[in-house]
C-alpha positions as CSV (number, residue, x, y, z in Angstrom):
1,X,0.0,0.0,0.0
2,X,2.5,2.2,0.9
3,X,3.3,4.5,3.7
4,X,2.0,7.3,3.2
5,X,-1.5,5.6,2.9
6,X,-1.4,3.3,6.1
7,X,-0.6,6.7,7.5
8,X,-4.0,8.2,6.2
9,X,-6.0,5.3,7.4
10,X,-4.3,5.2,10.9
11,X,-5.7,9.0,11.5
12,X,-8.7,9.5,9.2
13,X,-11.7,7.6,10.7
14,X,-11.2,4.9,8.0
15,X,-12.6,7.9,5.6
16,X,-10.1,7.6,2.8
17,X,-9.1,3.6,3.1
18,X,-8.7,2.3,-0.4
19,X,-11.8,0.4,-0.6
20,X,-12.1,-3.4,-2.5
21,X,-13.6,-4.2,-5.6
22,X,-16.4,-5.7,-5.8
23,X,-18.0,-8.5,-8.1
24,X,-20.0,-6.6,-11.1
25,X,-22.4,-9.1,-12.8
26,X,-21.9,-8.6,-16.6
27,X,-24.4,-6.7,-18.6
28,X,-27.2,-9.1,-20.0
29,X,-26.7,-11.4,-17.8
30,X,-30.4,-11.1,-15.9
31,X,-30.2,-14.9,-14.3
32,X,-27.9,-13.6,-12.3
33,X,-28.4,-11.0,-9.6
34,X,-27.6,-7.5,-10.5
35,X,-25.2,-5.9,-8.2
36,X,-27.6,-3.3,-6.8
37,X,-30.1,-6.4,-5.8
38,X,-26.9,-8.0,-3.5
39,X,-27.4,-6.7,-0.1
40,X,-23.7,-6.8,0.4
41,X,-23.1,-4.6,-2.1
42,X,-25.3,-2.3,-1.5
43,X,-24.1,-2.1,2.1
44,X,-20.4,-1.9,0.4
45,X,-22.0,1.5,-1.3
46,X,-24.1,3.0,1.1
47,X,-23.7,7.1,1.1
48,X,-22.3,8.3,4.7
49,X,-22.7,12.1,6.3
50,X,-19.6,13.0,8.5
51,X,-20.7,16.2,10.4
52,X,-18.0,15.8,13.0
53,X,-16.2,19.2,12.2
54,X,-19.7,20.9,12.9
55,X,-20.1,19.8,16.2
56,X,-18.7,21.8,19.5
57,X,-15.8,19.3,20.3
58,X,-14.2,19.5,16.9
59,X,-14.7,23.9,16.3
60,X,-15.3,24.9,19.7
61,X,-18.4,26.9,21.1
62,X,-18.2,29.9,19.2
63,X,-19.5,27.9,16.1
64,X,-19.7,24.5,16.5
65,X,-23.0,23.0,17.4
66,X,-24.4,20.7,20.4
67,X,-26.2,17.2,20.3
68,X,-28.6,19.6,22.3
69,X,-29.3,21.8,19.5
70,X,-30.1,18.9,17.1
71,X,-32.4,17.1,19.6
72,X,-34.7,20.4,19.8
73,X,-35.4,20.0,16.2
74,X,-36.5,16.3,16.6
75,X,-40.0,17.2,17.1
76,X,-40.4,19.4,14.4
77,X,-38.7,17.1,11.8
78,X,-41.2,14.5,12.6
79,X,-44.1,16.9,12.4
80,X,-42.5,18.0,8.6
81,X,-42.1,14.2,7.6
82,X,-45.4,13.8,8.9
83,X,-46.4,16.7,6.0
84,X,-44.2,15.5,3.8
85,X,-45.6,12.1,3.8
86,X,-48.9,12.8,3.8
87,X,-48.2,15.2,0.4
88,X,-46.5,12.6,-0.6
89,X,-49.5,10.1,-0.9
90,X,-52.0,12.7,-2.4
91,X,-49.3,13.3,-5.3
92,X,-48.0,16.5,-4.3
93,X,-44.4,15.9,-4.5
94,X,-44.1,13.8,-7.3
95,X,-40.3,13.4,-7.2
96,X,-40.3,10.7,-4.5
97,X,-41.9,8.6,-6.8
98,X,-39.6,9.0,-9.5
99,X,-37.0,6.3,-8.5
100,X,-40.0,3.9,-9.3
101,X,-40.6,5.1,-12.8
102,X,-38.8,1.3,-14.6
103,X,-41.5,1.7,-17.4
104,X,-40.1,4.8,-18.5
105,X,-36.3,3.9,-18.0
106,X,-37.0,1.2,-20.6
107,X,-38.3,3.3,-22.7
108,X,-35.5,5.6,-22.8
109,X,-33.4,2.3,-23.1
110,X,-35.1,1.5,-26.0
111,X,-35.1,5.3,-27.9
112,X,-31.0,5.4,-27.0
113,X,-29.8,2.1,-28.0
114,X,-31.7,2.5,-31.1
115,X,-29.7,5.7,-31.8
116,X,-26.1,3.8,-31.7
117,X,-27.3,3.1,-35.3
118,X,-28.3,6.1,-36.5
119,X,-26.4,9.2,-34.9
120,X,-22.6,10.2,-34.1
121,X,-23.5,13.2,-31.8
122,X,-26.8,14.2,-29.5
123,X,-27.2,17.4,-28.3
124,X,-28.9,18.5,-25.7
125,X,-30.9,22.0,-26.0
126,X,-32.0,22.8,-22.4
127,X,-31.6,25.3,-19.6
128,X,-31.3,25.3,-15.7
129,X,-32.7,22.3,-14.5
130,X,-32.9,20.7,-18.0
131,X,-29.6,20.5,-18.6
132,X,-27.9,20.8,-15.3
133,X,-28.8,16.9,-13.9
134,X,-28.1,15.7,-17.2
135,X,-24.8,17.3,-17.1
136,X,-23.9,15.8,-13.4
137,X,-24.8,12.7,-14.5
138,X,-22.5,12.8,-17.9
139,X,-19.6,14.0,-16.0
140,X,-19.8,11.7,-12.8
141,X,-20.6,8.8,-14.7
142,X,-18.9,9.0,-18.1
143,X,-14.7,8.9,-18.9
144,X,-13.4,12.2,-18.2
145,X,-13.0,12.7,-22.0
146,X,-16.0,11.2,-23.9
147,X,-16.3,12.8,-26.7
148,X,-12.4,12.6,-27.4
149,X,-13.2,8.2,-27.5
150,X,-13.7,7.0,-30.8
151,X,-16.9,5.4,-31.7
152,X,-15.5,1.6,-30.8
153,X,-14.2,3.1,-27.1
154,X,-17.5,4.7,-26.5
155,X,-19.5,1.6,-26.8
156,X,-21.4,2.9,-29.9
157,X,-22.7,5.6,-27.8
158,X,-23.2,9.2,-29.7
159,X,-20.8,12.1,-28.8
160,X,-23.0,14.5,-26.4
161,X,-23.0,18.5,-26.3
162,X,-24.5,20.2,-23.8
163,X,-25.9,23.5,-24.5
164,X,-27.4,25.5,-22.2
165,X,-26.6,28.9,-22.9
166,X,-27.6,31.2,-26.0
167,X,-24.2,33.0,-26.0
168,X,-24.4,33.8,-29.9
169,X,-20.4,32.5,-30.5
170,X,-20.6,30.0,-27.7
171,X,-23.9,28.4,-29.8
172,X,-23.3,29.2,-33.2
173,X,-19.6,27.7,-32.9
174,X,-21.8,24.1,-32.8
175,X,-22.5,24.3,-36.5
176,X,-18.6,24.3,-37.5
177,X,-17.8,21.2,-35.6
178,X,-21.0,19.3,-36.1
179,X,-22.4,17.0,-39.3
180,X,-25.9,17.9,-39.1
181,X,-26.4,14.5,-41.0
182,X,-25.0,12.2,-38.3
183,X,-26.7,14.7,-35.5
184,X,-30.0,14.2,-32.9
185,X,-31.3,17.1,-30.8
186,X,-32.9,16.7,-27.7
187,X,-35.0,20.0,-27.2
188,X,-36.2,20.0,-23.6
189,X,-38.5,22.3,-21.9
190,X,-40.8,21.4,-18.7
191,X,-43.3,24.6,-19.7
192,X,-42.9,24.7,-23.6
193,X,-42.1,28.5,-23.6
194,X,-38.3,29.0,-22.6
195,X,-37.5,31.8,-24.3
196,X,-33.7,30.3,-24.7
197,X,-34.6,26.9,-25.3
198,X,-37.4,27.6,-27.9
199,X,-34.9,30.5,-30.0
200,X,-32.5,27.3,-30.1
201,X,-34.8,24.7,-31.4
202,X,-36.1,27.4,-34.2
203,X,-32.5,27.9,-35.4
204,X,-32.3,23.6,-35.2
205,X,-35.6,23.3,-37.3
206,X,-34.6,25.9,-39.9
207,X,-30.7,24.1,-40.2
208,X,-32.3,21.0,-40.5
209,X,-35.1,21.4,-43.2
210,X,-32.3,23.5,-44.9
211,X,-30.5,19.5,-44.9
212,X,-33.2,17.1,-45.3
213,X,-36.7,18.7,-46.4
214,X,-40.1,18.5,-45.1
215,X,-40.1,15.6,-44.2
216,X,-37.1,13.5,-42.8
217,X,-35.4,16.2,-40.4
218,X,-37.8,15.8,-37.8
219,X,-36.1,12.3,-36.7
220,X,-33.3,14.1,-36.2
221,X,-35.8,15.6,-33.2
222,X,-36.6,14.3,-29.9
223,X,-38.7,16.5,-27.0
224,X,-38.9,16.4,-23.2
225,X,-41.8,18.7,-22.3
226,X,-45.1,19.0,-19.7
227,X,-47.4,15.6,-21.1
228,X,-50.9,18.2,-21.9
229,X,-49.9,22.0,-22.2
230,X,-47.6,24.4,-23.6
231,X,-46.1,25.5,-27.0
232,X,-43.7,22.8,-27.5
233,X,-46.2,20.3,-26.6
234,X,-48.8,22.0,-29.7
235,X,-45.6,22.0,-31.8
236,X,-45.5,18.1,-31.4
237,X,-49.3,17.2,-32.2
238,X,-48.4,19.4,-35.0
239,X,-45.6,17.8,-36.4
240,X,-45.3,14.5,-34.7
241,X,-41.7,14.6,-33.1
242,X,-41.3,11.7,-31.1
243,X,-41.6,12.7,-27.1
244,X,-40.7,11.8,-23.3
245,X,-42.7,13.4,-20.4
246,X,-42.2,15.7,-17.5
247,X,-44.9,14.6,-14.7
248,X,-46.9,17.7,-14.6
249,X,-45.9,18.4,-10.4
250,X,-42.2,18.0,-11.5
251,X,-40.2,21.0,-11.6
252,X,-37.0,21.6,-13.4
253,X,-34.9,21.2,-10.8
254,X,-36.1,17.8,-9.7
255,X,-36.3,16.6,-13.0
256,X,-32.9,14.9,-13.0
257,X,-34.5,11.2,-12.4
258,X,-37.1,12.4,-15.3
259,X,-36.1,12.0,-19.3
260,X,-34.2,15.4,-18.6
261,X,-31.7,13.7,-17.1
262,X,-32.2,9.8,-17.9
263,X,-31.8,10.1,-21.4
264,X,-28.8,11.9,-21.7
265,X,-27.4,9.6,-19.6
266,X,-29.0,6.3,-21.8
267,X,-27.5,7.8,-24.5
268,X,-24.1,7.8,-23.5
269,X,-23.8,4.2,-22.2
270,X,-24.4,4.6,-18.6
271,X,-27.1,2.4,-16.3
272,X,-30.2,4.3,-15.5
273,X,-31.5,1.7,-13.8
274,X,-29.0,1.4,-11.1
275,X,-29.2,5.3,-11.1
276,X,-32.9,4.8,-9.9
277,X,-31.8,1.5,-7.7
278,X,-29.8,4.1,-5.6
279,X,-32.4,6.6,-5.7
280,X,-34.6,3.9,-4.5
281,X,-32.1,2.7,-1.6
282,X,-31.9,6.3,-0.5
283,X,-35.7,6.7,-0.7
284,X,-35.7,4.0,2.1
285,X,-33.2,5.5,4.6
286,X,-35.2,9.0,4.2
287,X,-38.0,7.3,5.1
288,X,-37.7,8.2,8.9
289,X,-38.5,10.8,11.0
290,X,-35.3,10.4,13.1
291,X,-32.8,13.0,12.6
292,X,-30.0,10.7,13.5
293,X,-30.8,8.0,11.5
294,X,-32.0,9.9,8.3
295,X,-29.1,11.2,6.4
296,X,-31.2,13.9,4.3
297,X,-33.2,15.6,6.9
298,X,-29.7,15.5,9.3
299,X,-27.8,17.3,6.6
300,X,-30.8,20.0,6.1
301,X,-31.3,20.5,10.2
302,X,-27.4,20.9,10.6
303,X,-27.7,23.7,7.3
304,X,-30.4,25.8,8.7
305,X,-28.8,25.5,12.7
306,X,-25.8,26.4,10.9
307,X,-27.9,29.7,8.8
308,X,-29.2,30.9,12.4
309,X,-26.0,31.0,13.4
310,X,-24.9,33.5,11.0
311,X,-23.4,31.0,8.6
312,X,-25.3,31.6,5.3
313,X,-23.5,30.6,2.4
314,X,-23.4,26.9,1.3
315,X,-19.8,25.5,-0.1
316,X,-20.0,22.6,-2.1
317,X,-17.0,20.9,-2.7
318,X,-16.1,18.1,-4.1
319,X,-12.7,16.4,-3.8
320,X,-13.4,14.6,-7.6
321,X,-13.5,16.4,-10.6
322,X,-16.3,13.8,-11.7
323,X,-18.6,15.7,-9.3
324,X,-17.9,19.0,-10.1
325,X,-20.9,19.5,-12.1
326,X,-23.2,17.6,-9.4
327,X,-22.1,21.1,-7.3
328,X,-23.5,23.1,-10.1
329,X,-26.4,20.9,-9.9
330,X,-26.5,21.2,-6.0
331,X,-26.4,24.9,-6.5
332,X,-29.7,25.8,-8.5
333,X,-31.5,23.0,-6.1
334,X,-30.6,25.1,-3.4
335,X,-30.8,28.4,-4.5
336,X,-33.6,28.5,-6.1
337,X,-35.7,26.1,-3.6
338,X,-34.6,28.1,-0.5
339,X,-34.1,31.8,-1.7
340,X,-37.3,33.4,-0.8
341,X,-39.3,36.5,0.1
342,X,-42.4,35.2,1.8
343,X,-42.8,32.6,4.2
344,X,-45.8,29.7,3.9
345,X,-47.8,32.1,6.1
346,X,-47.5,35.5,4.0
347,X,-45.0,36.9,6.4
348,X,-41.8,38.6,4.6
349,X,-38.8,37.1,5.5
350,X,-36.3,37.1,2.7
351,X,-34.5,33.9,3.5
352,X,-32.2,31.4,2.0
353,X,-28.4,30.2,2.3
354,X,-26.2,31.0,-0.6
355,X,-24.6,28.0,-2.4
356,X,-21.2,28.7,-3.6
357,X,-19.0,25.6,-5.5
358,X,-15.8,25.0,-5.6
359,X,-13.5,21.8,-6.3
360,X,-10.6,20.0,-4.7
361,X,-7.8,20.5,-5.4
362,X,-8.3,23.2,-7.8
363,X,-9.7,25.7,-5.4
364,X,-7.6,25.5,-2.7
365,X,-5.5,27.5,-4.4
366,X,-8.5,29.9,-5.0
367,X,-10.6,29.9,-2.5
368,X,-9.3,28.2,0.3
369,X,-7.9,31.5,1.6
370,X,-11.4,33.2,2.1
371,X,-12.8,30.0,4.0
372,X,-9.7,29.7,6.6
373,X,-9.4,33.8,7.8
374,X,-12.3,35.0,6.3
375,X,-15.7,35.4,8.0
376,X,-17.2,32.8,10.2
377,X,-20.1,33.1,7.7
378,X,-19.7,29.3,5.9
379,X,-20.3,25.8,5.9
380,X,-18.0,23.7,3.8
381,X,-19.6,20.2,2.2
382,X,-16.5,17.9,0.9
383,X,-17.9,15.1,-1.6
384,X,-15.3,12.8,-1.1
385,X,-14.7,9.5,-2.6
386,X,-12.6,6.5,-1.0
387,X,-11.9,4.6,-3.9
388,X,-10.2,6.1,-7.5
389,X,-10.2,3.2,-10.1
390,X,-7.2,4.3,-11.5
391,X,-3.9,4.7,-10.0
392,X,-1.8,7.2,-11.7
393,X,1.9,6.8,-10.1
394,X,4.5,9.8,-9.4
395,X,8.4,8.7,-10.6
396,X,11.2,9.2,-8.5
397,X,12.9,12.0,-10.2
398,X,15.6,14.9,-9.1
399,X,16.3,13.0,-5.8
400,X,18.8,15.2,-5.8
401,X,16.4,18.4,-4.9
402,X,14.9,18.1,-1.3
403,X,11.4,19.9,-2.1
404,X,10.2,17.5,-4.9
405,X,12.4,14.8,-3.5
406,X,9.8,13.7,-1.0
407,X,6.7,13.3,-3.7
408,X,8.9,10.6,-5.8
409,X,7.5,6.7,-5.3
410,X,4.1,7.7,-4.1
411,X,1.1,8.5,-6.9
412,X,-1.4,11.4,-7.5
413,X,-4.0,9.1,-6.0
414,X,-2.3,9.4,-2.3
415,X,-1.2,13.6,-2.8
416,X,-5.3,13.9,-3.7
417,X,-5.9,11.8,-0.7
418,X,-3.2,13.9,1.5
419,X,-4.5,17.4,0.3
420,X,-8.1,16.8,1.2
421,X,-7.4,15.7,4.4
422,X,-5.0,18.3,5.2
423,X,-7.9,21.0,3.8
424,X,-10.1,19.4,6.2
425,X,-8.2,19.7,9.2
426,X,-7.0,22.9,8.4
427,X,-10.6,24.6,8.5
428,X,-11.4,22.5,11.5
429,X,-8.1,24.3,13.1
430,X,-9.6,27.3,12.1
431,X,-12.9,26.7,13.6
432,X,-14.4,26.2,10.4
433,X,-17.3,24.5,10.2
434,X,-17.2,21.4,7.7
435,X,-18.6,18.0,6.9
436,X,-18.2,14.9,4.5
437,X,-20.8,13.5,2.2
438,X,-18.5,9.9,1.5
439,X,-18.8,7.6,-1.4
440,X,-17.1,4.3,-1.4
441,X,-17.0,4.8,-5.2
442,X,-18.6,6.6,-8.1
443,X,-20.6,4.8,-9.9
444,X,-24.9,4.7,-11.0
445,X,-25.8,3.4,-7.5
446,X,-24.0,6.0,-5.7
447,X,-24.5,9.1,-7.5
448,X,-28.5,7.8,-6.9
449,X,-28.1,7.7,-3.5
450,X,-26.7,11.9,-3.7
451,X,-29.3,13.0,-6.1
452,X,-32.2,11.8,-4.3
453,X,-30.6,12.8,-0.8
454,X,-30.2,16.5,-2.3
455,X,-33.8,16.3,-3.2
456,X,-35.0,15.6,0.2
457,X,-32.7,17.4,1.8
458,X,-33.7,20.8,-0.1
459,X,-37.5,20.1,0.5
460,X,-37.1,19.3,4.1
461,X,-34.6,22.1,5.1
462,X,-37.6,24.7,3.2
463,X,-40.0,23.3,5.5
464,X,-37.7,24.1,8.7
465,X,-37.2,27.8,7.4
466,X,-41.6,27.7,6.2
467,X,-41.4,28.3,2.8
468,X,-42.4,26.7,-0.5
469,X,-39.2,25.0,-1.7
470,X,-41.3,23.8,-4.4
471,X,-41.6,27.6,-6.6
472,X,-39.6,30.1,-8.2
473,X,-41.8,33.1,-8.1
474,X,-38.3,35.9,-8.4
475,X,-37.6,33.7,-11.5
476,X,-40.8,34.8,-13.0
477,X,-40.5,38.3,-13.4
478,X,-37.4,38.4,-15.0
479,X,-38.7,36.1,-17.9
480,X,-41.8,38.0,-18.4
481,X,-39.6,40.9,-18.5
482,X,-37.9,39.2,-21.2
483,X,-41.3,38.3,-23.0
484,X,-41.7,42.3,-23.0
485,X,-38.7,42.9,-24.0
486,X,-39.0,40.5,-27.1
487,X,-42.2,41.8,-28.2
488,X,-44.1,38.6,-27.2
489,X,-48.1,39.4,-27.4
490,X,-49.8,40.4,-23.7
491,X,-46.5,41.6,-22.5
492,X,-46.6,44.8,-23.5
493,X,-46.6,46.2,-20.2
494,X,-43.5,44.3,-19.3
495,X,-41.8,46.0,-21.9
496,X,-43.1,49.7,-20.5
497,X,-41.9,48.5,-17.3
498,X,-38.5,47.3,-18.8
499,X,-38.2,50.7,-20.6
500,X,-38.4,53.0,-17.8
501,X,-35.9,50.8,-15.8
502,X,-33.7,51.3,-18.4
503,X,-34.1,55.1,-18.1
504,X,-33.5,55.2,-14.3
505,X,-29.5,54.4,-15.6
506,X,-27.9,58.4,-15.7
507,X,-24.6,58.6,-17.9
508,X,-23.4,60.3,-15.0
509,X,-23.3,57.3,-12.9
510,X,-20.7,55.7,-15.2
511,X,-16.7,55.6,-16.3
C-alpha cells in the first residue's frame, strides 16, 4: 500500500481507506443478480454524512454546534415528515416517486440504444434544470474525456453536447464542428415556452429542413416537455416529433430522475436503472422521521442550525472532478428552492443560504484562503470519494532536490488523498465549520443515492425555514420581462416597465 496511505488510514476515521472491488455481474446477464439487488453490495455502497467538524468538540463553542441543538429540532422534523408524507401520498411531491418510474427507464433504453445506429452526436438543448442533472450525471458517470473516444471506445454511444446557454459565439460555434447529417437534438423544456430553449430549437428546425426537407429532419428531433400543455407540446401534435414526459408536479430542478436527465445519460452508455436502484435505496433511509438515523433531513437541520448561526452561504466541494458538475447541480437545487421572500404564512422574510461551488484541489489555491481567515459566515460540504479506479503513479525524479524529493515513489492518488485531508483539518483548526458527504465509489448506484438525498434534503430544510421550496416566483418576473422585452403578445406592459428601468440608468453614474 505504501506509507503514506497506512498513515491516512491510521488518523482519518477509516474515511479515505482504499476500498475493494467488488463483483459486477456482466451486462445481460439477468439470471444472475444485479449488483444493486446484492445486499452486500449495497451495504459496500451506502452514502455516509460525517458532520463531526460541525459539532462543539471539533470547532469549539463559538461555532460548533451541540447534540442539544439537534435534539430540539427532533419534534419538528417529525411533524414535517409527517407533512411530507402525507403530500406525498396525495401526489404533491411527485419526485419521490420518481425512483420507481422502470417503465419509463425502458423506454429511454429503447429510444437510446436504437440511436447507436443512427447518430454520431446528440445534443442536448436545455436550460437550468434541464440541462444541469443531465450534465452531473454525464460527467460523474462518463470517462473524463467522452467525446475525445472513438466510436469503438464509446461503446457505440453518440458524442454529447451540452448546451445550455444562448451566447451567440458559444452556440453558433456548434455548427462548425457538427455533421448535421449524423446529429440528434434533444429539445427539452418542462413549460414549452423558454425563451432560450425555444430560440434554439427554431434555429435547429430551420438548419435542419435547410438539410433534409419536409419531411425527414424531424427524426433528427426528440422533445422532453409538460405531457398536456404548452407550446412545444402543440408543436409536437403538430408535427409528430417523437416525445418523453415531464410529470406535470415536477419542476425543473427535480427533474434529474425524469427524461431530462435519464436520457442523456442512456444515451451515452451509462445504467439508468442502477441510477434509480440508488435513488430507490436512498428513498428508504429517508423514510424516517429520526434525525440521527435519516441522512437527508440531518444534513438539512445541521444547514439551517448552521444559517441561524450566521453561517449563510453553502460551499460545495467536491474532492473529484467527476462531481464537479453535481455542485453546479447542487447549486440551482438550493438556490432557487430556498431563496425566498415570503414565508408559507404570507410573512416577509427574505430567507435562504447562498450555495457557492468550488472543487478540490483546484480551489484550494482559489478559494481556500477566504474560508480559513475570512468570516465565520460558511459551511463547507466535501464530496469525497474513498476509492479512484485508477492509479496514476508519481516517478522518482531529481532526488537530488529536497522539495520535490519527498513526492517521488508515491502517486497522485495518495497527494489527492493527503490534500483533502490536510484542507479538512485545516478549517477545523480554524474553527471552520465542515462535513463529509463519502462515497465508497462513483458509480450509477451512488451518484442515486446523492441526487435523491439533495432532493430531500432541499424540500425538508424549506420546510424548517416555512417556505415553499417547491416555486420560483423571483424567476418569473425576469422572464416575463424578457417576453416584454422580445415583443411577445400580452407583455406589452412588461416591456413599459422594462423601458423606464432602463431610463433610471444616468450617464453620470458611469466611467
Amino acid at each position: 500500500m505504501g506509507k503514506l496511505r497506512l498513515t491516512i488510514y491510521l488518523f482519518a476515521h477509516d474515511k479515505y481507506v482504499i476500498f475493494p472491488p467488488i463483483l459486477v455481474v456482466g451486462a445481460g446477464e439477468r439470471n444472475k443478480m444485479y449488483r444493486w439487488e446484492d445486499p452486500r453490495w449495497i451495504d459496500a455502497m451506502r452514502i455516509t454524512l460525517d458532520f463531526n467538524n460541525m459539532m462543539v468538540h471539533s470547532i469549539g463553542e463559538g461555532h460548533g454546534l451541540t447534540d442539544q441543538d439537534i435534539n430540539a429540532l427532533e419534534d419538528t422534523a417529525k411533524d414535517i415528515h409527517n407533512e411530507l408524507m402525507e403530500r406525498r401520498k396525495k401526489g404533491e411531491l411527485q419526485f419521490y416517486e420518481l425512483p420507481y418510474q422502470e417503465e419509463m427507464a425502458l423506454r429511454i433504453k429503447e429510444y437510446t440504444e436504437n440511436m447507436k445506429t443512427r447518430f454520431e452526436n446528440l445534443v442536448i438543448l436545455g436550460i437550468g434544470g434541464s440541462a444541469l442533472g443531465g450534465k452531473a450525471l454525464h460527467r460523474a458517470l462518463n470517462h473524463p474525456y467522452y467525446n475525445l473516444l472513438s466510436k469503438r471506445e464509446r461503446g457505440g454511444y453518440p458524442r454529447i453536447f451540452f448546451k445550455d446557454n444562448i451566447d451567440p459565439d458559444w452556440f453558433g460555434g456548434l455548427f462548425d464542428v457538427l455533421d448535421l447529417k449524423k446529429t440528434a437534438f434533444h429539445v427539452i423544456s418542462k413549460s414549452g415556452e423558454t425563451s432560450e430553449t425555444m430560440s434554439q430549437f427554431l434555429i435547429i428546425c430551420e438548419k435542419l429542413r435547410h438539410v433534409f426537407g419536409e419531411k425527414g429532419y424531424k427524426d433528427h428531433i426528440v422533445v422532453t416537455t409538460d405531457p398536456q400543455k404548452g407550446a412545444l407540446r402543440e408543436i409536437i401534435k403538430r408535427e409528430d416529433y417523437l416525445d418523453f414526459p415531464i410529470p406535470r408536479a415536477i419542476g425543473g430542478r427535480f427533474s434529474v430522475l425524469t427524461p431530462v436527465g435519464l436520457l442523456p445519460a442512456a444515451a451515452c452508455g451509462i445504467d439508468i436503472h442502477e441510477i434509480l436502484a440508488g435513488a430507490r435505496y436512498m428513498d428508504q433511509r429517508c423514510n424516517i422521521p429520526t434525525l440521527w438515523e435519516n441522512p437527508a433531513y440531518m444534513n438539512g437541520a445541521l444547514q439551517y442550525l448552521s444559517y441561524t448561526k450566521n453561517k449563510t452561504i453553502s460551499v460545495m466541494m467536491p474532492y473529484s472532478a467527476h462531481l464537479k458538475d453535481v455542485a453546479n447541480w447542487f447549486c440551482q437545487i438550493w438556490a432557487e428552492s430556498l431563496g425566498k421572500k415570503y414565508a408559507i404564512d404570507g410573512a416577509r422574510v427574505h430567507v435562504g443560504p447562498t450555495p457557492v461551488k468550488a472543487l478540490g484541489v483546484t480551489d484550494q489555491h482559489s478559494q481556500l484562503q477566504l474560508y480559513i481567515e475570512g468570516p465565520f459566515d460558511k459551511v463547507i460540504t466535501f464530496l469525497v470519494v474513498r476509492n479512484h479506479p485508477r492509479e496514476v503513479p508519481i516517478p522518482k525524479l531529481y532526488s537530488d532536490i529536497k522539495d520535490i524529493s519527498h513526492l517521488g515513489n508515491h502517486s497522485l492518488n495518495q497527494l489527492f488523498c493527503a490534500e483533502g485531508i490536510a484542507t479538512e483539518l485545516a478549517l477545523t483548526k480554524n474553527e471552520r465549520s465542515n462535513c463529509s458527504i463519502i462515497l465508497a465509489e462513483i458509480n450509477p448506484f451512488t451518484i442515486g443515492q446523492l441526487l435523491f438525498l439533495f432532493e430531500v434534503q432541499t424540500v425538508f430544510t424549506g420546510w424548517l425555514f416555512r417556505i415553499n421550496p417547491l416555486d420560483q416566483p423571483g424567476v418569473e418576473d425576469g422572464k416575463k420581462l424578457t417576453y416584454g422585452l422580445m415583443g411577445r403578445s400580452g407583455f406589452e406592459h412588461k416591456r413599459k416597465e422594462a423601458e423606464e428601468g432602463l431610463l433610471k440608468k444616468q450617464k453620470r453614474y458611469m466611467v
